[in-house]
KOLSELUM-556329 format. One record per residue: x, z, y of N, C-alpha, C in turn. Coordinates in pm, 1 decimal. Each point is the difference from the previous one (the first is absolute). Layout:
BEGIN
      neast        nup     nnorth     caeast       caup    canorth      ceast        cup     cnorth
          X          Z          Y          X          Z          Y          X          Z          Y
...
END
This chain:
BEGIN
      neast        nup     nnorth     caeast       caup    canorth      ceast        cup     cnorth
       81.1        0.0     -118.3      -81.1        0.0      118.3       86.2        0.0      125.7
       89.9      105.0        8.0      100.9       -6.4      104.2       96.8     -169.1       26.0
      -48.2      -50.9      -90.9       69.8     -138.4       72.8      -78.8      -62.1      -28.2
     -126.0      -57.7      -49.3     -102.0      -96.6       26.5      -95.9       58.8       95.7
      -44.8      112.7       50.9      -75.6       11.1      107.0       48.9      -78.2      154.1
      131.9       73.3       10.3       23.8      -54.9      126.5       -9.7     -187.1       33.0
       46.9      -71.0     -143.7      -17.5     -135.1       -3.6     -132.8      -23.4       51.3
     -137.9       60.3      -81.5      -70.8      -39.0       -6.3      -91.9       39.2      192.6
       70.1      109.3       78.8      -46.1        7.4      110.0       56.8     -109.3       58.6
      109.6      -31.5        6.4       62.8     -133.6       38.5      -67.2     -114.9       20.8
      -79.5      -35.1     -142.1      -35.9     -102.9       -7.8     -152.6       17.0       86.6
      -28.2      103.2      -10.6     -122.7       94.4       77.8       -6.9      -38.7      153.7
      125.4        7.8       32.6       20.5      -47.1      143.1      -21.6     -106.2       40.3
       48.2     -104.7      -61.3      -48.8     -120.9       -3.7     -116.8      -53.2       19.7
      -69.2       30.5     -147.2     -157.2      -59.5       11.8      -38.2      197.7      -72.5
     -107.3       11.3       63.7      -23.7      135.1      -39.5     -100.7        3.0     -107.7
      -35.9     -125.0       11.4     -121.0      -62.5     -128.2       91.8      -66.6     -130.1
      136.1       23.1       19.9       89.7      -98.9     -140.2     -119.6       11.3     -140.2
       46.4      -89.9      -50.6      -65.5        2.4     -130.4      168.3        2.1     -113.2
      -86.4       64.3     -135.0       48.4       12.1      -77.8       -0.9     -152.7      -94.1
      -74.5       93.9     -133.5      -72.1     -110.3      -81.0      -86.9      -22.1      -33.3
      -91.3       85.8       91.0     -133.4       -0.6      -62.7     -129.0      -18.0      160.3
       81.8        9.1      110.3     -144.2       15.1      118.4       89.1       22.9      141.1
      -67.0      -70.1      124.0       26.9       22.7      107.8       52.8      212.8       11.6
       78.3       46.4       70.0      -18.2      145.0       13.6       50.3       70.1     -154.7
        7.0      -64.1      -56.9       28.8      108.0     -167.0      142.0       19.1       35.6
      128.4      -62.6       68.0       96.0      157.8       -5.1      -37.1      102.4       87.9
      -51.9      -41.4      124.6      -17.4      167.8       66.4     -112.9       73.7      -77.8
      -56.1      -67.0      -78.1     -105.5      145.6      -85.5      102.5       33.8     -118.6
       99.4      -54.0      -51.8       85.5        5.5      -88.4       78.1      173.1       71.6
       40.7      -40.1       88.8       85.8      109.1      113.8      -97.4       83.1       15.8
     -108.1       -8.6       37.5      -71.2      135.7       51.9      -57.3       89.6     -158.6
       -7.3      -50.0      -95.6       -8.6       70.3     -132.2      121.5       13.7      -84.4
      114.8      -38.0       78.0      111.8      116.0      -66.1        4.7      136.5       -1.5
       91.4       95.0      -24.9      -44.5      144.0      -72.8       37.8       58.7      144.9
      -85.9       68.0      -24.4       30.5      120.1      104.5      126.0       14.5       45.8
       74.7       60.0     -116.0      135.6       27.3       36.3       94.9      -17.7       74.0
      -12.1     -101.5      -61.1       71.2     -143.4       99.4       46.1       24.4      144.5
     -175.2       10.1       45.3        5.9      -56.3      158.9        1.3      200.1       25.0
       24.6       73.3      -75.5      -84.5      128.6       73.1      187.3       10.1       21.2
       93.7      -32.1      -90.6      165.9      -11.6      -17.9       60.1     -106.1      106.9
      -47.8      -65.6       41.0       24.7      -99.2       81.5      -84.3      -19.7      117.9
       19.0       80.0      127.4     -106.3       24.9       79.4       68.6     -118.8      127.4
      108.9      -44.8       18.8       21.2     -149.3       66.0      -59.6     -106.5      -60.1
       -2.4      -19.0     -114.3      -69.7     -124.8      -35.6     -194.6       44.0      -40.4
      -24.2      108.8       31.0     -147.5       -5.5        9.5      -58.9       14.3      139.7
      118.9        0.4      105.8      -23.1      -15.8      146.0       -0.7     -148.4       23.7
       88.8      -41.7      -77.7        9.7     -143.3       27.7     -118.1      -68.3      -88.9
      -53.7        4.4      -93.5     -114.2      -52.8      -57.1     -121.5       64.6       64.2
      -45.4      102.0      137.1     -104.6       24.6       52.0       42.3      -62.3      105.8
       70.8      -71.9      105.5       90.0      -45.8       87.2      -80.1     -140.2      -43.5
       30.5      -73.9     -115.3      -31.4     -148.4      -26.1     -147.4       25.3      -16.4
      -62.6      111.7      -46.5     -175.1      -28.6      -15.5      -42.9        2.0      134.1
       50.5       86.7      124.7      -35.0       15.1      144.8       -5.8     -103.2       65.7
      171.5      -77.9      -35.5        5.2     -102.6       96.6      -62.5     -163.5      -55.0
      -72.3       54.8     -133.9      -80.3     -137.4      -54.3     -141.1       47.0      -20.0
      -85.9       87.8       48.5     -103.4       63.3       13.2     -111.9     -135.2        9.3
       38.3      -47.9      100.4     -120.7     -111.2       40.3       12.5      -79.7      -80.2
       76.2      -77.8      -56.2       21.7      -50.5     -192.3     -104.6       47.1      -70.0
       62.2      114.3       -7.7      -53.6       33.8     -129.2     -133.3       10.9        0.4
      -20.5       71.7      148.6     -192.0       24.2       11.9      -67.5     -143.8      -10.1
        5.5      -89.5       29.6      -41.2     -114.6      -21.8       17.5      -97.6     -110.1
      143.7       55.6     -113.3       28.0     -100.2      -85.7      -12.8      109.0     -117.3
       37.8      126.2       16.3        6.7       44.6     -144.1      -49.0      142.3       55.1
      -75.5       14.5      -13.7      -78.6      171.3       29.6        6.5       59.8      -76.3
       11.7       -7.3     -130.8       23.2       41.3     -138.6      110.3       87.4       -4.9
      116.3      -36.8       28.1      141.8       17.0       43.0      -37.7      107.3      110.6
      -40.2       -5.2       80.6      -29.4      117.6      143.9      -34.3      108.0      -91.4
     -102.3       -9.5      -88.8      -24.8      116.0      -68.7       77.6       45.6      -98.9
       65.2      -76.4      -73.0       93.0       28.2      -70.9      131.7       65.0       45.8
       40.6      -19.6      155.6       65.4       90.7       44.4      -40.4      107.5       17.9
      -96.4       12.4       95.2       -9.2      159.0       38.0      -63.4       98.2     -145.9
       -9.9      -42.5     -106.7        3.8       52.6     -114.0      132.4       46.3      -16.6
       92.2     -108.8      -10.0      179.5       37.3       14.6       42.3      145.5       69.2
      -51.4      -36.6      133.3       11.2       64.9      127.2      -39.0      171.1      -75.5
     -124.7        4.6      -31.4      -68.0       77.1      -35.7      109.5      103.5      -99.0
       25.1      -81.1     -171.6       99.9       65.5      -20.3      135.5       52.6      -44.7
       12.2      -66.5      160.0      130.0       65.2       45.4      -19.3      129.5      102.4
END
């Protein structure tokens, strides 16, 4: 996790909707249902993955709302 998360915010930056292999948005729901641990151990890169949902907000509310909720579930617990 410690070295494919940060890739995968990377690519996050980019298009915040990347696709995997299966759907518009499936790596950032990929990222927001990693383990707790993780991000509760790594509190720069879960600043920086609430940082990319903020500054792509209007995205998402219009393209993937699904994802909006699926964060602040994240959000939630952490």
């Amino acid at each position: 996790m410690k070295f494919l998360i940060p890739l995968a915010l990377e690519e996050l930056s980019i298009n915040i909707l990347a696709e995997g292999d299966y759907y518009c948005g499936d790596l950032l729901k990929v990222v927001l249902m990693s383990e707790e641990t993780f991000w509760i151990n790594s509190p720069k890169l879960a600043a920086e993955l609430s940082e990319l949902i903020t500054s792509n907000w209007q995205t998402l509310t219009e393209e993937a709302p699904e994802l909006l909720k699926e964060y602040l579930l994240w959000k939630k617990r952490l």
